[in-house]
C-alpha positions, -999 to 999 in steps of 0.1 A, spaced: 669 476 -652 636 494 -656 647 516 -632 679 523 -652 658 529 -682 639 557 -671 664 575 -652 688 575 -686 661 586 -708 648 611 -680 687 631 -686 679 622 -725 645 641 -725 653 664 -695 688 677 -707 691 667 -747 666 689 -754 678 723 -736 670 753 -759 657 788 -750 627 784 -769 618 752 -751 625 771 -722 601 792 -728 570 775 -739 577 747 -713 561 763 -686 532 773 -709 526 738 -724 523 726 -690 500 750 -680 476 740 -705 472 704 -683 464 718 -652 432 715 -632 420 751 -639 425 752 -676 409 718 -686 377 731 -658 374 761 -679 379 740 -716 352 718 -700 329 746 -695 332 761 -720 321 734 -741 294 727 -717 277 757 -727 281 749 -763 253 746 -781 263 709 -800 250 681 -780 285 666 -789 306 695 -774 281 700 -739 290 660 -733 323 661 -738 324 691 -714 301 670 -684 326 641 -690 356 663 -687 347 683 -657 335 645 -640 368 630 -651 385 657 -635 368 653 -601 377 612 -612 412 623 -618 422 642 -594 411 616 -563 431 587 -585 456 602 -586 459 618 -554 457 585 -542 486 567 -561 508 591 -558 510 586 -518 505 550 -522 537 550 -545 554 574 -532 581 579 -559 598 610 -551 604 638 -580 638 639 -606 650 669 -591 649 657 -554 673 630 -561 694 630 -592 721 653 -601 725 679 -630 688 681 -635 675 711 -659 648 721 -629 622 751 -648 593 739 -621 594 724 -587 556 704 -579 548 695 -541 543 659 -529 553 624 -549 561 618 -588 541 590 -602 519 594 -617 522 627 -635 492 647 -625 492 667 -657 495 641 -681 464 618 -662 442 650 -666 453 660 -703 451 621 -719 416 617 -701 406 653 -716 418 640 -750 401 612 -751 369 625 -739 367 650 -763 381 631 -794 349 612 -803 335 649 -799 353 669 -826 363 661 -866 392 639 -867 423 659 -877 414 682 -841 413 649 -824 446 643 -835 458 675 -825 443 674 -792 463 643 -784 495 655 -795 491 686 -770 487 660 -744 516 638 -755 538 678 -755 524 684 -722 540 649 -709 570 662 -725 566 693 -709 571 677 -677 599 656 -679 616 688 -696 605 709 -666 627 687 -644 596 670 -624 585 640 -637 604 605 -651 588 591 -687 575 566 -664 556 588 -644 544 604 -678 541 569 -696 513 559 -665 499 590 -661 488 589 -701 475 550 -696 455 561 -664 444 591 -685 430 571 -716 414 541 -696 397 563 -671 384 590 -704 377 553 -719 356 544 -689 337 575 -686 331 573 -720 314 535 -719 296 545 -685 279 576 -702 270 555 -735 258 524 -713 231 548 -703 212 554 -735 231 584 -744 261 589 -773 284 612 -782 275 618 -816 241 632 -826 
């Protein structure tokens, strides 16, 4: 049934949507969850001169490292293979190597969110997560990942920015000044 869920609103999401113009920033939105791009937002706020800005840039390049090893891990303990490798009539814009859930992307640009949400004013935290909650979109519109996979990979994101969040203020320090 679940199954059956996510597979329907997969097409819904994957194929409802087809536009040129989504076609077109797609591949950009997505881009701006990768690995490299969040490494070079979290330096760049490291060498920021606000105490507020050089933590959330520490705790982004450490929940990265974090990130990446978790996720590398339940993805080949899961091994749920990709939309596109299985179902008809996909709307494939990307192809990704190796196993579905959870969505890489979307782990790394909810934990990046919420890291640097206690960080900024509140209307650019609110912004921040709605370019993470596009670049989950982004995926499932690419042809790659289910919601599901997107769905976990924005709860793995959020608990572990949670997490390294409590662990940094559990040592004396805090985001704010």
């Amino acid at each position: 049934m679940l199954w059956d869920a996510d597979v329907r609103l997969f097409y819904l999401l994957n194929s409802g949507f087809i536009n040129p113009f989504f076609d077109l920033i797609m591949p950009f939105v997505s881009a701006l969850a990768t690995g490299e791009f969040l490494a070079l937002v979290g330096m760049v706020l490291f060498v920021s001169r606000k105490k507020e800005y050089k933590t959330a840039g520490l705790l982004l390049l450490a929940g990265l490292t974090l990130s990446y090893n978790i996720v590398f891990i339940l993805k080949y303990l899961i091994a749920r293979p990709r939309p596109y490798m299985f179902l008809a009539g996909v709307h494939l814009l990307a192809e990704s190597d190796g196993p579905s859930l959870p969505s890489a992307h979307t782990v790394m640009a909810f934990m990046a969110a919420t890291v640097i949400a206690p960080a900024v004013k509140r209307y650019v935290a609110v912004i921040v997560f709605i370019l993470a909650a596009i670049a989950g979109f982004s995926r499932i519109y690419l042809g790659v990942h289910f919601p599901l996979d997107v769905l976990a990979g924005a709860v793995i994101g959020c608990t572990l920015g949670y997490i390294l969040i409590r662990i940094w203020e559990n040592t004396g320090f805090s985001l704010k000044e």
